[in-house]
N, C-alpha and C positions, 0 to 999 in steps of 0.2 A: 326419790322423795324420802324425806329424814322424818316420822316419828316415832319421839320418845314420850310415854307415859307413863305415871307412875301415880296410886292410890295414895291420897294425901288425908292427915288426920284422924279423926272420933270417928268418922263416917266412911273411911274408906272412898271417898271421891275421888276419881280419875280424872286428874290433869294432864292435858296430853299439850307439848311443844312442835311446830309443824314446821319442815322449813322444806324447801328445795333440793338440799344438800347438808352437808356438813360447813361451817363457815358463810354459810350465808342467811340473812333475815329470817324470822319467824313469826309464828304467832302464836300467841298462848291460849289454851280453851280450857275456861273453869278453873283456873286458881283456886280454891276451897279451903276450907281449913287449916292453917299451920302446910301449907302448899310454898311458901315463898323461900325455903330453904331448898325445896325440890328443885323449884324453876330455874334456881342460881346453879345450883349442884349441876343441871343440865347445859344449861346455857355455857358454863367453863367449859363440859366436857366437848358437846359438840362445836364450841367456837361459834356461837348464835349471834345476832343481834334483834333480841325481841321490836315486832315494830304496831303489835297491838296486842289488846287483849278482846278474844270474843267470847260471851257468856248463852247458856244452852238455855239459862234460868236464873230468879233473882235468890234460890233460898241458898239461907247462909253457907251451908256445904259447898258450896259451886262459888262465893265469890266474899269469901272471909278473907281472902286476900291480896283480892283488888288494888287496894290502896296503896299495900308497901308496892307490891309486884309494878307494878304503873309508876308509881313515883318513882322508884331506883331505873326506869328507864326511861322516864317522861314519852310515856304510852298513850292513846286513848284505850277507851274501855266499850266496845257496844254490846248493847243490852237491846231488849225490844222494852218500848215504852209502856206497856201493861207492866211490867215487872220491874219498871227500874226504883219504885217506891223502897222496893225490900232491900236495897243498899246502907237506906236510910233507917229504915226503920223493919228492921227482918222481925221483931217478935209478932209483930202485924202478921207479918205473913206465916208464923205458924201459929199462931191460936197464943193467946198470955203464960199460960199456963203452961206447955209444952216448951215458947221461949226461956218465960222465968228457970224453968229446969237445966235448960240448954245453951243458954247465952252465957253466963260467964262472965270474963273479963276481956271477951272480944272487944276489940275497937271494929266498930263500922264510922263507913261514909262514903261517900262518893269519890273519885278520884279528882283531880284537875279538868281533864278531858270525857265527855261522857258524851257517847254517839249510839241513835236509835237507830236499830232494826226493823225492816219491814219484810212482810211476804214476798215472795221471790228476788229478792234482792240478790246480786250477785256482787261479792265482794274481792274485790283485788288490791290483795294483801299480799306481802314478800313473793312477788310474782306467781301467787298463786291465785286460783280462783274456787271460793266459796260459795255455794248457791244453799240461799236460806230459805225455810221451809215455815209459817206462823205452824205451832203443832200444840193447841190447848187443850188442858185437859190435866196434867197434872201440875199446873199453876194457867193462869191466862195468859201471862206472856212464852208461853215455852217457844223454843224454834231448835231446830236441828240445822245443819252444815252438812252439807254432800260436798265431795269434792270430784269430778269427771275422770272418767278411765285415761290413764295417762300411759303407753307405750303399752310395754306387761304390765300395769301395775293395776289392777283392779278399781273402780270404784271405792269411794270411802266413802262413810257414811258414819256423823259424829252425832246420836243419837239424844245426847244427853238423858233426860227420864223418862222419856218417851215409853223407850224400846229399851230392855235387857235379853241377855241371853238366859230363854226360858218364863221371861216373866215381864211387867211391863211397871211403869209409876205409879204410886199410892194415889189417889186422890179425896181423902179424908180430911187434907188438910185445907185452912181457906183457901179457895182461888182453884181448887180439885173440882172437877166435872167428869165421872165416871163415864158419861155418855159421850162428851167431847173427847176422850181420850180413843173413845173409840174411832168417833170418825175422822181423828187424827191419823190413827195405825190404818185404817183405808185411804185415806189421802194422801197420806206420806210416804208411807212404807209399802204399802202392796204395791204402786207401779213399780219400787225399784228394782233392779235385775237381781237374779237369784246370787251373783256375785258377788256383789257388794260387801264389803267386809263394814261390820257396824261396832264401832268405836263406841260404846258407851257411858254414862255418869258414873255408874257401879257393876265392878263385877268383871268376867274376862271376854273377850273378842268374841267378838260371832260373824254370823253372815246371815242374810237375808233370806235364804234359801235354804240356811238350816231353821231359821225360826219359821219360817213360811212354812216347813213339814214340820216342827215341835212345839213353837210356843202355842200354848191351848187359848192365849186371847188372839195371838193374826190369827189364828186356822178358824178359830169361829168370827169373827172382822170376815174374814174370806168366805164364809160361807153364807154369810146375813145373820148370824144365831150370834151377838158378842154380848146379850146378856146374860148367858147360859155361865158365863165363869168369872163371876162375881168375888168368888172365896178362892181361885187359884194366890197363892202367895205372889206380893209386888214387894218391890225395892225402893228405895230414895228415900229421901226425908219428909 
């Protein structure tokens, strides 16, 4: 299995391309900010042919470039249907005053193609298969991507703002449930095997088994105590 990620933009957002191999299909997760010069960059290098785009969440960071990325390959785009508003209208989804700051002269919209996400959905994409996870809590619509142990190759596990290494999604902003966050990181995250490598929105690689013994919100999630760490430092926008 072929990916490549790489931190796109203002925010440092990790778009990651998934493919089978080298030279064959892909899928693109979270295009974000000034990301569609990456996607291209990758795609020459590996010899890809993107055949979707899937989104972890609707804030502008994770899907500011939706539109080109999709049009230059006439893609669809899925999104879970709580979150596909913010395509349209992202300063909604951070507060006016945080967007007016932040927006810019981004172009938003929807693309041509736009297909919803559901809870356990399993997605078979460039011969791959994707198992989606609903994960609320740092917007309503969030979902994660697990992908199955494949020969040696571990568990993947594409977090988006869920889960960081070390730390987990802000929820301050509209559509944020600090409570839901939690019983997302119990639902989501503590069944998976301590293998699992987790691919996240921001930040570098982890594994499930290292945040199961460091991050101080699963460890308290795992013990029943996850409003004890309120003021640990989170990530995302």
């Amino acid at each position: 299995m072929l990916i490549a990620g790489f931190p796109a933009g203002a925010w440092g957002t990790n778009c990651y391309l998934v493919a089978p191999a080298a030279g064959e299909e892909c899928v693109i997760i979270d295009p974000g900010h000034q990301a569609a010069q990456g996607v291209e960059d990758a795609v020459r290098k590996h010899r890809l042919k993107p055949v979707a785009v899937v989104l972890t969440h609707g804030h502008i960071d994770h899907v500011a470039s939706v539109v080109p990325v999709c049009g230059a390959h006439d893609v669809p785009a899925w999104i879970h249907p709580e979150d596909r508003y913010m395509m349209t209208d992202p300063e909604k989804a951070l507060g006016l005053s945080v967007g007016q700051q932040l927006m810019g002269d981004l172009t938003v919209g929807e693309p041509d193609d736009v297909k919803e996400l559901s809870d356990g959905a399993v997605l078979g994409l460039a011969g791959m298969e994707f198992s989606v996870a609903h994960a609320p809590g740092h917007t309503k619509g969030s979902v994660t991507f697990r992908m199955p142990e494949q020969a040696d190759i571990p568990p993947v596990f594409f977090s988006g703002d869920l889960l960081f290494a070390g730390s987990i999604g802000r929820t301050d902003l509209p559509g944020g449930d600090h409570a839901e966050i939690l019983k997302s990181l119990a639902r989501v995250c503590l069944p998976l095997d301590d293998s699992t490598v987790v691919l996240s929105g921001h930040g570098p690689q982890t594994t499930i088994g290292r945040e199961r013994a460091t991050n101080p919100f699963l460890r308290e999630v795992a013990a029943g105590l996850g409003d004890g760490v309120r003021a640990a430092p989170r990530r995302g926008m």
